[in-house]
C-alpha atoms as one frame of an Amber mdcrd trajectory, in Angstrom:
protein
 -21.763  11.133  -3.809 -20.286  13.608  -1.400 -23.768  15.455  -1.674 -25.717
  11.977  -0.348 -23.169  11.596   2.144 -23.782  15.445   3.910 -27.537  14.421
   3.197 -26.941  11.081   5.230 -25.371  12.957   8.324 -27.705  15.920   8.736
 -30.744  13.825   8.695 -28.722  11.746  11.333 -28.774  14.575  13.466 -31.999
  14.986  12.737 -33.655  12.799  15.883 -31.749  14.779  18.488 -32.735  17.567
  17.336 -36.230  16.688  17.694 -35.315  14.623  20.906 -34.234  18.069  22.283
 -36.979  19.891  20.806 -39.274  17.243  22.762 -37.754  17.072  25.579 -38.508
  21.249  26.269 -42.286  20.397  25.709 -41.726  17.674  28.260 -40.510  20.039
  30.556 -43.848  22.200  29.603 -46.046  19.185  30.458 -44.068  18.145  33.686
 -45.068  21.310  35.195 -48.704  21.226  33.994 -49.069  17.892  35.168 -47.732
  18.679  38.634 -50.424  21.105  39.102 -53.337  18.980  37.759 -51.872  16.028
  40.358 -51.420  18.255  43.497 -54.980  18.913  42.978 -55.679  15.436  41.690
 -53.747  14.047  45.377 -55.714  16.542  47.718 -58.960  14.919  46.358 -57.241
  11.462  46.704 -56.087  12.534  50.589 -59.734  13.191  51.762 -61.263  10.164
  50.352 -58.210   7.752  51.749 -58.718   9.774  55.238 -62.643   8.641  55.167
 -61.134   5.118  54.027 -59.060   4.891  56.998 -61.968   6.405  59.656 -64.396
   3.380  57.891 -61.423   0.733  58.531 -61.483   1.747  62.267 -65.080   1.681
  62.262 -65.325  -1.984  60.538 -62.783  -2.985  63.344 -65.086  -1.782  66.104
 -68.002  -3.150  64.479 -66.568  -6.682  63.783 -65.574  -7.183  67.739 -68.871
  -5.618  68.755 -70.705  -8.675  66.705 -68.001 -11.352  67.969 -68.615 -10.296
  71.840 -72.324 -10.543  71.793 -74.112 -13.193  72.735 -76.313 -15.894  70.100
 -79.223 -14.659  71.347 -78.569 -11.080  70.820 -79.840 -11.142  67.108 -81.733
  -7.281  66.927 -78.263  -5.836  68.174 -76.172  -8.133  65.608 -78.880  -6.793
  62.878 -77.799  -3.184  63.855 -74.303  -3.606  63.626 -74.354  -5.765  60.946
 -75.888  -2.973  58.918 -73.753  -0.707  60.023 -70.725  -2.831  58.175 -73.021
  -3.038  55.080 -73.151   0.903  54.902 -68.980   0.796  55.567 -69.004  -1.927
  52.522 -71.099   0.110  50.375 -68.852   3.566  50.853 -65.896   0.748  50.332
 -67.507   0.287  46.897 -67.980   3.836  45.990 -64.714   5.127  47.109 -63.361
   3.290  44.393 -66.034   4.524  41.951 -64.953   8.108  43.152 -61.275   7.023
  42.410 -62.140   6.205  39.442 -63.722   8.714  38.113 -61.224  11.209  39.400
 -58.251   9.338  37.076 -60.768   9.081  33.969 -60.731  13.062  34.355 -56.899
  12.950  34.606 -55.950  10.134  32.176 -57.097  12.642  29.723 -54.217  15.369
  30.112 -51.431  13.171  32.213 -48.912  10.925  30.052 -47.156   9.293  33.113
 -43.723   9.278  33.273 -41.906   6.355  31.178 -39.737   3.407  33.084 -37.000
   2.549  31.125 -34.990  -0.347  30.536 -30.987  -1.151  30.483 -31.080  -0.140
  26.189 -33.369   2.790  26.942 -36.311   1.148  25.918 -39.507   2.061  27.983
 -41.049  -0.828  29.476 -44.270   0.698  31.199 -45.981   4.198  32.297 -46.163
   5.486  35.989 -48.738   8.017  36.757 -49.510   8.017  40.665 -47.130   9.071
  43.191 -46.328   6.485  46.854 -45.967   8.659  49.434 -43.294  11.718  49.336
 -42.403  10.311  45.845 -43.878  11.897  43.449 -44.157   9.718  39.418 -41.345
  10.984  38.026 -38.848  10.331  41.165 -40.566   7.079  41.059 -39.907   6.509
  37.673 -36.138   7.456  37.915 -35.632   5.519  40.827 -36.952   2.278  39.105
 -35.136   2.900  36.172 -32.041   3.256  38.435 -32.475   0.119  40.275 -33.260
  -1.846  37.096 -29.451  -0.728  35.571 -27.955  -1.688  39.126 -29.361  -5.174
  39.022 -28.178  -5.725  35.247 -24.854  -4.228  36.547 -24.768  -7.207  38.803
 -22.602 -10.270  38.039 -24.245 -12.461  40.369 -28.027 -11.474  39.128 -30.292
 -14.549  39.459 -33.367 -13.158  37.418 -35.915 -15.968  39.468 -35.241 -14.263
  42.459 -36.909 -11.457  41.396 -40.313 -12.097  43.238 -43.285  -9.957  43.771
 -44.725  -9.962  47.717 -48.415  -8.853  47.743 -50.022  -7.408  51.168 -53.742
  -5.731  51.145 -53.161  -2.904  49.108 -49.621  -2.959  47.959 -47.790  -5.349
  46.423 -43.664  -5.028  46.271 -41.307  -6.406  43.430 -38.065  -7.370  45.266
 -34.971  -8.883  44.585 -33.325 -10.634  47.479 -33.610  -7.485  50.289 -33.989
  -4.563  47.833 -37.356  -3.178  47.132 -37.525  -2.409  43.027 -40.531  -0.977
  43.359 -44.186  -0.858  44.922 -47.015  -1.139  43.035 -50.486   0.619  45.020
 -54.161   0.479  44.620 -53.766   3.105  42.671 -51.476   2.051  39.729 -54.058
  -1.148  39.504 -56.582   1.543  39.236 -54.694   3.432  36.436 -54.146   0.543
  34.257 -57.727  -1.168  34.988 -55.869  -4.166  36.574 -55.652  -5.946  40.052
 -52.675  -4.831  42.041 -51.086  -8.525  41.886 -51.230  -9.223  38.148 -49.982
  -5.308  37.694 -47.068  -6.341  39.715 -46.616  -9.463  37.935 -46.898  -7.713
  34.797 -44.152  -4.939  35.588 -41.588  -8.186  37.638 -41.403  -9.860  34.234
 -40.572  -7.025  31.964 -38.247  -6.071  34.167 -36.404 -10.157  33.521 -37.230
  -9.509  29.847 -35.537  -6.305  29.803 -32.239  -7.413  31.330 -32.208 -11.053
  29.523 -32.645  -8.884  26.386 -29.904  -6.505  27.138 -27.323  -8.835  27.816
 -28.414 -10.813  24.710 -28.112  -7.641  22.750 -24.717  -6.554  24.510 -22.725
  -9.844  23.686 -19.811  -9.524  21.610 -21.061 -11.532  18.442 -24.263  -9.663
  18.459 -22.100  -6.597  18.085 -20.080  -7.746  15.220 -23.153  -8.849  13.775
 -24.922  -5.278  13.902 -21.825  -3.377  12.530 -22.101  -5.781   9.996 -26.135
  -5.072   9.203 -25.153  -1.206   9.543 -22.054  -1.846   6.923 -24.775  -3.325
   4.883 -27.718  -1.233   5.251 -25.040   1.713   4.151 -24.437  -0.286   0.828
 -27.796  -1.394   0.057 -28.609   2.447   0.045 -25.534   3.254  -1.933 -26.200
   1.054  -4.559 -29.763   1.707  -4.913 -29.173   5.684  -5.164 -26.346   5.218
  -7.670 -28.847   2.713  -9.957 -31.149   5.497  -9.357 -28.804   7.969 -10.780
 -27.851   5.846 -13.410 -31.112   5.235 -14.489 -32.305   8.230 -14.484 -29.098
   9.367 -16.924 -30.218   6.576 -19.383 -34.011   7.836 -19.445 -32.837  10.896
 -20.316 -31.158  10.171 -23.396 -33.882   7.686 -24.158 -36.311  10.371 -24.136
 -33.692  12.588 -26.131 -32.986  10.232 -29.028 -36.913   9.554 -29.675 -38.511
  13.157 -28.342 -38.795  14.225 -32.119 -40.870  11.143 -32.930 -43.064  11.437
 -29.575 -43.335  14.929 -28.710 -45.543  17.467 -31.365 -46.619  21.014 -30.994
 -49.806  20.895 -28.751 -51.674  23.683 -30.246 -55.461  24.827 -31.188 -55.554
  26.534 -34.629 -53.265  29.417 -34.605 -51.980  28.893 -31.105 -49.280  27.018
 -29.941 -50.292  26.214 -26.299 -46.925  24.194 -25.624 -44.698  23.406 -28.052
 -42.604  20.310 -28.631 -39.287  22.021 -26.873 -41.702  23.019 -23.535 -42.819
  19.433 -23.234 -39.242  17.769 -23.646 -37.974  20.739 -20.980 -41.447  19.529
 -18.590 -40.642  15.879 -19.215 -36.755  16.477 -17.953 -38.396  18.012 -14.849
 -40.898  15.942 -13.736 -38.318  13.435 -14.450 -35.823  14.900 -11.610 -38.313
  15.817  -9.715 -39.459  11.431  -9.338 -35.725  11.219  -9.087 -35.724  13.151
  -5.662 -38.415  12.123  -4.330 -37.183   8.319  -4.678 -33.831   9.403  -2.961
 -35.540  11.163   0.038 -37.646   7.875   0.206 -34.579   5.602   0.008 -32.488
   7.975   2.607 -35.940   7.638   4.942 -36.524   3.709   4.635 -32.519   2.818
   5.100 -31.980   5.835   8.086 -34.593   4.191  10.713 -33.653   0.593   9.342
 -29.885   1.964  10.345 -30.645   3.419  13.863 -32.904   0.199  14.425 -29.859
  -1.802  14.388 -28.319  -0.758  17.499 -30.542  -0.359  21.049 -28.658   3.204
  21.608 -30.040   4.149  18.313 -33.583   2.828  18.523 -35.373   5.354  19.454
 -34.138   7.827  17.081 -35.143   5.204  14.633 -38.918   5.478  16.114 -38.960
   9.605  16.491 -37.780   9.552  12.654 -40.609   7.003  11.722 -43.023   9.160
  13.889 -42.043  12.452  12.337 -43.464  11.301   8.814 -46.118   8.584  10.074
 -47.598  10.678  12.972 -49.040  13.327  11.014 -50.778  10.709   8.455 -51.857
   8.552  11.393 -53.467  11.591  12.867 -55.372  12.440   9.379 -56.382   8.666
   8.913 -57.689   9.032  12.831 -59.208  12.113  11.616 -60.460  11.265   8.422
 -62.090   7.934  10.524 -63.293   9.684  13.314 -65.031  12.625  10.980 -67.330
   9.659   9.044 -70.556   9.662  11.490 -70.017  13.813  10.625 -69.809  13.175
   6.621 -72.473  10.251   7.032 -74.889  13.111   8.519 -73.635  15.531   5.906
 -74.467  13.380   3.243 -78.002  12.924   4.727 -78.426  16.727   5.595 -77.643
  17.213   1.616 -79.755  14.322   0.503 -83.176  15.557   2.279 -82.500  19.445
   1.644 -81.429  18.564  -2.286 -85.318  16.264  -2.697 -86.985  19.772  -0.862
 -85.601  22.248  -2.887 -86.311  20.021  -5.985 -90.149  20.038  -4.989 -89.934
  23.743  -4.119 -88.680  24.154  -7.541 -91.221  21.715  -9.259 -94.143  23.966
  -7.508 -92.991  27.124  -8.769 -92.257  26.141 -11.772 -96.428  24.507 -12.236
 -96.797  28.019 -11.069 -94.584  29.665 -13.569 -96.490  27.612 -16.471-100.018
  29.009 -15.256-100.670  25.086 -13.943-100.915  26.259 -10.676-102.793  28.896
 -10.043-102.627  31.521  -6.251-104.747  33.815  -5.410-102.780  37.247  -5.777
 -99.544  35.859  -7.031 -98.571  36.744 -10.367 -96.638  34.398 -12.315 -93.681
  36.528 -13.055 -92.973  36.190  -9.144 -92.510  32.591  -9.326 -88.940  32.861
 -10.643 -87.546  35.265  -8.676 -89.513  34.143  -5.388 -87.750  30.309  -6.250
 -84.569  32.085  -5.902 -85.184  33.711  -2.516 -86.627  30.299  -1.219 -83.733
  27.797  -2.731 -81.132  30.864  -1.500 -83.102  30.474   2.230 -83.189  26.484
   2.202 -79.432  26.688   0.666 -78.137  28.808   3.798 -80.505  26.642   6.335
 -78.343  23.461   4.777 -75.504  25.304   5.733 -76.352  26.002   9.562 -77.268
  22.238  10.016 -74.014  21.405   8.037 -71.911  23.631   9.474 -71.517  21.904
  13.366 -70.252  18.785  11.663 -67.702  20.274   9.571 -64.099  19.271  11.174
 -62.424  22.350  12.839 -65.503  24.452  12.908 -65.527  25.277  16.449 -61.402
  26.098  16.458 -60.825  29.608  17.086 -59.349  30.140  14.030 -62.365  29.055
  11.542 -64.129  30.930  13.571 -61.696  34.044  13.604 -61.643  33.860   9.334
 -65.086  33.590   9.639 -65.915  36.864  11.829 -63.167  38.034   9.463 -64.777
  37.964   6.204 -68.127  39.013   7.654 -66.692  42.269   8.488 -65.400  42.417
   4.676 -68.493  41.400   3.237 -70.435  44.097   5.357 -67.955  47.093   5.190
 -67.420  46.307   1.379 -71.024  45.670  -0.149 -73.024  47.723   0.790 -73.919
  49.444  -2.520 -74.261  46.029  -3.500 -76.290  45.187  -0.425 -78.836  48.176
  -1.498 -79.062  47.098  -4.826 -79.898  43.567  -3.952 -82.713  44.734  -1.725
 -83.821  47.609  -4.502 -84.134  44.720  -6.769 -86.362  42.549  -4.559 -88.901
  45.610  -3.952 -88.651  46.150  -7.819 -89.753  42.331  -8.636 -92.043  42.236
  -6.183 -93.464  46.057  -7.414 -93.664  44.979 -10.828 -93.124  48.224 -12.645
 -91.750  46.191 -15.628 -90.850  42.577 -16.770 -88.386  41.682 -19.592 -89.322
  42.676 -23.106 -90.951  45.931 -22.072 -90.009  49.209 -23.920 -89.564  51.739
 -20.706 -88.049  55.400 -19.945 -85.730  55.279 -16.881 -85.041  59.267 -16.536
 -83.369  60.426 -19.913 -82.994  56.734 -20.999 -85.440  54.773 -22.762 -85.652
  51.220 -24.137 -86.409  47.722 -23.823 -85.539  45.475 -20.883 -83.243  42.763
 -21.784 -82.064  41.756 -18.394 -83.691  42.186 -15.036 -81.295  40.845 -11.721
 -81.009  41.856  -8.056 -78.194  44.167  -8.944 -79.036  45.898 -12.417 -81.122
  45.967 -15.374 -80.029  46.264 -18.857 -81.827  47.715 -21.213 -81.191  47.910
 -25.355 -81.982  51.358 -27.012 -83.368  51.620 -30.312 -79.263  52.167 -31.220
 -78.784  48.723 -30.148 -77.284  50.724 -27.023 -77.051  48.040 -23.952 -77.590
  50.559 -20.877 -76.698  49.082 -17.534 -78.823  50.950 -14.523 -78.207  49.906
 -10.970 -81.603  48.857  -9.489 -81.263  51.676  -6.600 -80.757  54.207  -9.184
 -84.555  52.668 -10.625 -86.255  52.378  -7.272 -85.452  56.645  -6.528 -86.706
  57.419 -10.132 -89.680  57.551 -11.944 -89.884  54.553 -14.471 -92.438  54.620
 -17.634 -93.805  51.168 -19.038 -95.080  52.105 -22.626 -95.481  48.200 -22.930
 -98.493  47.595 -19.643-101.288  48.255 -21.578-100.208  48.322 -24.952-101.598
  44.795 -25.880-104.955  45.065 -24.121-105.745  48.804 -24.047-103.195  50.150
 -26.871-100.573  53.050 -26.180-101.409  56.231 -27.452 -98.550  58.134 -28.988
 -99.137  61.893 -29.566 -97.881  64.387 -31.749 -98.524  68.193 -31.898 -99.055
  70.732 -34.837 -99.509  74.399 -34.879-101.596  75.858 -37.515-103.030  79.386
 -37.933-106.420  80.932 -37.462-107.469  81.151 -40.917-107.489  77.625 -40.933
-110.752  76.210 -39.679-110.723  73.875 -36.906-113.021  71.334 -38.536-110.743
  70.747 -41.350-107.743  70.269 -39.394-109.680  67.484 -37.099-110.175  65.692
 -40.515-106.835  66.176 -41.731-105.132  64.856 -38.155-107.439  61.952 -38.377
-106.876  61.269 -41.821-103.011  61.157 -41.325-103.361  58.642 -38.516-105.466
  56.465 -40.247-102.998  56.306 -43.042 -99.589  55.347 -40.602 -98.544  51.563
 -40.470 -99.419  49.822 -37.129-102.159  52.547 -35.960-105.145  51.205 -34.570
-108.238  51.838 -36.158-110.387  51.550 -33.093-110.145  52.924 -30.821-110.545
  55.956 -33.303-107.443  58.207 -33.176-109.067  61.682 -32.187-107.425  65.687
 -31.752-107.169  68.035 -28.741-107.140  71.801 -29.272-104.249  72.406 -26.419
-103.685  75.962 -26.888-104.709  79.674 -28.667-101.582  81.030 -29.403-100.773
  84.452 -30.332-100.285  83.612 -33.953-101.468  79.867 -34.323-103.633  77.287
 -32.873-101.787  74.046 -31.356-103.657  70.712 -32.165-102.439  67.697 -30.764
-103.058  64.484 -32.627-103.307  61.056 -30.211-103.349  57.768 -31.790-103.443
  53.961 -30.421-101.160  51.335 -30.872-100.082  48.010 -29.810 -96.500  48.084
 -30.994 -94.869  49.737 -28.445 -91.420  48.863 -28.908 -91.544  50.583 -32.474
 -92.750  54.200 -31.698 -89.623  55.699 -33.374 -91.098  54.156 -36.395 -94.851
  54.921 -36.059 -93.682  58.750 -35.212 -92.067  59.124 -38.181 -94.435  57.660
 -40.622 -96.903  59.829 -38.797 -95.327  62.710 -39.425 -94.843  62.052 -43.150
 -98.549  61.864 -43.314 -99.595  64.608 -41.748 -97.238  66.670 -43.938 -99.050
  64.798 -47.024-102.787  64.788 -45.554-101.967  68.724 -45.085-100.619  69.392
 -48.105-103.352  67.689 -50.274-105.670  69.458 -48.269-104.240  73.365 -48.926
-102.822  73.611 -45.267-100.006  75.237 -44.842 -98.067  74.465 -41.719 -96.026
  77.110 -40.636 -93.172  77.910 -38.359 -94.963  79.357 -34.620 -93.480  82.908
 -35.918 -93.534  82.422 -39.603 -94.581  85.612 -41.892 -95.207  86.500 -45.135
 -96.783  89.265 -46.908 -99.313  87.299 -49.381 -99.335  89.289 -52.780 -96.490
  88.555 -54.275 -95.026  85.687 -52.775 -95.280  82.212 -53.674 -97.622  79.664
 -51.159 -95.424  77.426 -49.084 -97.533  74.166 -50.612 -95.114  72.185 -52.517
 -95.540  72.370 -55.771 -96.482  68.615 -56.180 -99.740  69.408 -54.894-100.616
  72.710 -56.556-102.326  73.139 -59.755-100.168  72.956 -62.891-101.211  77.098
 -64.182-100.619  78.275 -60.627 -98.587  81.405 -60.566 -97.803  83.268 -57.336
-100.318  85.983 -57.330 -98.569  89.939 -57.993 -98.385  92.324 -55.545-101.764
  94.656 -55.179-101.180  98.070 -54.055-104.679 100.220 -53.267-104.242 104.009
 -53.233-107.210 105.502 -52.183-107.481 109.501 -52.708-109.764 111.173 -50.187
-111.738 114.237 -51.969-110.830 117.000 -50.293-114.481 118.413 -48.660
């Protein structure tokens, strides 16, 4: 209890706290408005000098018309004229007026008159001569605690006398106040009912005090107070007490209630977390309702007595003011969302029929002139991205705070991180545009970036993947592609065939024709070689020791040379073989008598036998 008690007093001291705090940024806004009214008053000053020049004038004018004669009508004409023009600069001195306290109203809050209990009973803003509005403020407030000082105070004979353009609020021979043109003009009134206004809160101000400072109504507020006090007691012990009994509530039962929340194997809270969360949401409701209960009975305390009131109303304003000024907020930013919602409504229907054209031009519906289809994706994300940042532009004016230094501080902010941190990413973006737009590949295509080769899985503005014949995914950063050399085995493969190539070296005593047929013959054999075009031989060099044929073949599978090369070379080993070729190694020799042919012996003849060595001694006869 001792714990609510300190609670109790420190938010007690709360208000003056904030009453002091307040009262230095009154002392802040006394001094700007004293500037902005010295320049406000010098305005004023000119245009009541040319109000007292046309006064003169009207004077002259009006005795002018009264001492001419009934015949004299041109002359009367002129004059009378001349008062029209004075009436008309009557009418737009006030206008100027006006418009000169519109501009001010906007950055002045007047200085407050305030009653016997401290209770402010209306606003003065203008200055009466040397008196400036908060000396006429003070004095007011002065007079109004003399009068209810007064034993003898007759409230009725507190009268208001009203003269051209002044009216006074007096009480027997002492002026309370004056109220000028230009207080009627501040609170859009007529200077008689202003006065009128201000003589009877001044009565209802001192009836009420002495109302409020009898003895009963004393004894009855310390009794309120004494009750207030209890009322809070009694709810934060039931509180407490509650809050004890939920506990063991929850205790006795949690086995039943709480179970293991979990997802196969994994326990993602188990039934001791959720009794240990339930105990602390549970205190966590429990404070909450005290700091409610300590903020409803604190102001209803302070309300009691007049003294006390306004702390009651700064405490009330120190929760309510900030969600007033979101409500106002929140109400005053609907014409914004209204034209946000309408901004996203038209752009959302545009980029839907930006996406239904490319997509009819995706699907080969639609058909342009130089466009290839495999732009229409990648162009429909460089449109929607454009239309997408254009919706932002026109959004971004409505959005509330936008123009506050600080959004636009974060925002300069992050553009300088964006731009000193992605620029690699920046260059990739734009390599990857050129490379869509370039068309060197599209995905599915078997390729060679450099050393790498394979087929394209994934094409986006920053990389392309590509999957090896290893089931390798390689990940290539689109600049890296657009400063290389990239080779598309898949372009013409389907229409035109590939051709895949192979070389052999065979020697000279091997003639040429027979190889053509037996390089033909081992392409025709391999799985997934076309048959037309005809596969057909180069002779690429005359070696030292051997001749170098080069076999070219067509096919359509691209994506499965590995395969085709390998089967081709099988054949060629078998076509060569039937055929009594030997292929040898570019260096490869052997002395013939004597040593076996390199022919497997599949393909020789079942009584072959290597052939003996043959040595030829030739004896010259001596002449």
């Amino acid at each position: 209890m001792k714990k609510f008690l300190g609670v109790f007093l420190v938010v007690l001291l709360l208000p003056s706290i904030v009453a002091n705090g307040q009262t230095d940024s009154l002392a802040h806004q006394d001094s700007m408005d004293i500037v902005m009214l010295e320049a406000y008053e010098s305005k004023i000053a000119a245009i009541e000098k040319q109000r007292l020049e046309d006064s003169l004038m009207r004077a002259a004018l009006e005795r002018q018309i009264n001492s001419l004669k009934t015949t004299d009508n041109l002359r009367k004409e002129e004059l009378q004229a001349q008062l029209d023009e004075i009436a008309s600069r009557e009418s737009n001195r006030l206008s100027l007026k006006m418009s000169q306290i519109d501009s001010l109203r906007k950055n002045t809050k007047g200085y407050p008159v305030l009653g016997v209990m401290g209770d402010t009973l209306f606003t003065v803003y203008t200055k009466i001569g040397a008196s400036r509005p908060k000396e006429r403020a003070e004095n007011i407030s002065k007079k109004i605690k003399e009068l209810y000082d007064d034993d003898f105070l007759v409230l009725d004979s507190i009268k208001v006398i009203a003269e051209e353009n002044l009216a006074d609020i007096v009480y027997n021979e002492t002026i309370l106040m004056s109220v000028s043109e230009m207080d009627g003009l501040w609170n859009d009134t007529s200077i008689r009912a202003l006065a009128d206004q201000y003589k009877d809160e001044v009565k209802a101000s001192i009836l009420q005090a002495r109302k409020d400072n009898s003895f009963v109504t004393i004894l009855i507020r310390i009794g309120l107070v004494i009750l207030s006090i209890s009322g809070t007691w009694l709810v934060i012990w039931l509180v407490g007490k509650g809050h004890r009994r939920l506990l063991k509530f929850i205790a006795a039962r949690k086995d039943d209630w709480l179970k293991d929340l979990s997802y196969k194997d994994y326990t993602f809270l188990s039934a001791y977390q959720e009794f240990k969360f339930i105990i602390f949401i549970s205190r966590f409701l429990k404070w909450v309702i005290y700091a409610l209960v300590l903020y409803i009975a604190l102001p209803l305390v302070l309300s009691v007595f007049p003294f006390t009131r306004g702390w009651s109303y700064q405490l009330f304003d120190l929760i309510w003011s900030p969600f007033k000024a979101i409500f106002i907020s929140v109400v005053e930013f609907l014409p914004d969302l209204f034209s946000i919602l309408a901004i996203y409504l038209v752009m959302r229907y545009v980029i839907k029929f930006v996406s239904y054209i490319f997509d009819e031009i995706a699907n080969e519906k639609l058909v342009i002139t130089g466009f290839h289809t495999d732009w229409a994706k990648p162009t429909y994300n460089i449109v929607r991205f454009l239309l997408y940042a254009f919706t932002f532009v026109m959004i971004f004016p409505h959005l509330p705070g936008s123009d506050s230094p600080a959004f636009k501080g974060v925002s300069v902010f992050i553009g300088i991180l964006f731009s000193l941190g992605s620029s690699s990413a920046i260059s990739n973006m734009i390599a990857g545009l050129v490379i869509t737009y370039m068309r060197p590949f599209k995905i599915g295509d078997r390729i060679r970036l450099g050393d790498t080769s394979g087929d394209v899985v994934e094409k986006t503005l920053l990389v392309t993947r590509l999957k090896t014949i290893k089931n390798e995914e390689i990940t290539i950063p689109n600049s890296a592609i657009l400063t290389g050399n990239t080779i598309n085995y898949s372009s013409y493969s389907k229409n035109e065939g590939l051709i895949i190539h192979t070389s052999v070296t065979i020697g000279y005593d091997v003639p040429w024709q027979l190889m053509y047929e037996t390089l033909i013959e081992a392409a025709l054999r391999t799985d997934l070689v076309m048959k037309e075009p005809k596969p057909f031989v180069l002779q690429t060099s005359l070696d030292d020791f051997y001749v170098a044929y080069q076999l070219n073949a067509y096919t359509q599978e691209a994506s499965k040379q590995a395969l085709i090369y390998s089967n081709l070379h099988q054949n060629i080993q078998d076509v060569c073989n039937e055929k009594g070729v030997e292929i040898l190694s570019p260096h490869y020799r052997a002395q013939r008598d004597g040593n076996s042919t390199t022919i497997p012996s599949d393909y020789l003849p079942k009584d072959y036998q290597a052939p003996p060595f043959n040595v030829n001694i030739k004896k010259e006869k001596p002449e």
